[in-house]
C-alpha positions in Angstrom: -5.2 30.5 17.8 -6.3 27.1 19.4 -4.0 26.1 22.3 -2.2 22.6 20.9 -1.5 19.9 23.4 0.7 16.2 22.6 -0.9 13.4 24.2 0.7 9.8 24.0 -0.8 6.7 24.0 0.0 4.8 27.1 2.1 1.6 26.8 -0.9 -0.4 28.5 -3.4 1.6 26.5 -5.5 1.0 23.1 -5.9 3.4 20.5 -9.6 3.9 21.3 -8.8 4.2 25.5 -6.5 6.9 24.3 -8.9 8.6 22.5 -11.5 8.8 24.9 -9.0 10.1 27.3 -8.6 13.1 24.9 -12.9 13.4 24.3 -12.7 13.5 28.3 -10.3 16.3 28.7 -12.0 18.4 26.2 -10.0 18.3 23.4 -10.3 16.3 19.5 -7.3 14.9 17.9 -6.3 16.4 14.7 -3.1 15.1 13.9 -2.0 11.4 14.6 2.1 10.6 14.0 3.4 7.5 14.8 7.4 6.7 15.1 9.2 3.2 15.3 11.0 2.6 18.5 14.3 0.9 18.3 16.1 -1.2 21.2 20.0 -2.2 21.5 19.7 -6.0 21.9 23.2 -8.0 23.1 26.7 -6.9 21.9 24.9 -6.3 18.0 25.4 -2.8 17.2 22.4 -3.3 14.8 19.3 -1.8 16.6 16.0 -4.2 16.7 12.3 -2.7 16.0 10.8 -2.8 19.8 7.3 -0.9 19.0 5.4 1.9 18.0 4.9 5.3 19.9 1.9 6.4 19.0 1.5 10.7 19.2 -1.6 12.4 18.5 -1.8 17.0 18.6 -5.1 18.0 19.9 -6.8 20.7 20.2 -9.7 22.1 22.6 -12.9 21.4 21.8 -14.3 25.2 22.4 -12.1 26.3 19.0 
């Protein structure tokens, strides 16, 4: 079995950057899942939507 690795996107990163990170290492993506962030905001208790995160399972190249 292929040897799976997470790699994030970087907060200061696109999509593309990200993925040529991954080409680089030697790997292709074959899973993307993305997941809201949420942020506490003042004395609310009602979370607020901050961003994404941004997840993609890879695997090498060589498989």
């Amino acid at each position: 079995m292929a040897k799976k690795i997470k790699v994030y996107v970087e907060p200061n990163e696109t999509v593309s950057e990200c993925l040529d990170r991954i080409n680089e290492m030697g790997y292709r993506p074959i899973r993307r899942i993305e997941k809201p962030v949420f942020e506490q905001t003042g004395a609310k208790d009602e979370p607020v939507h901050s961003h994404q995160s941004i997840l993609f399972e890879c695997v090498s190249k060589e498989s």
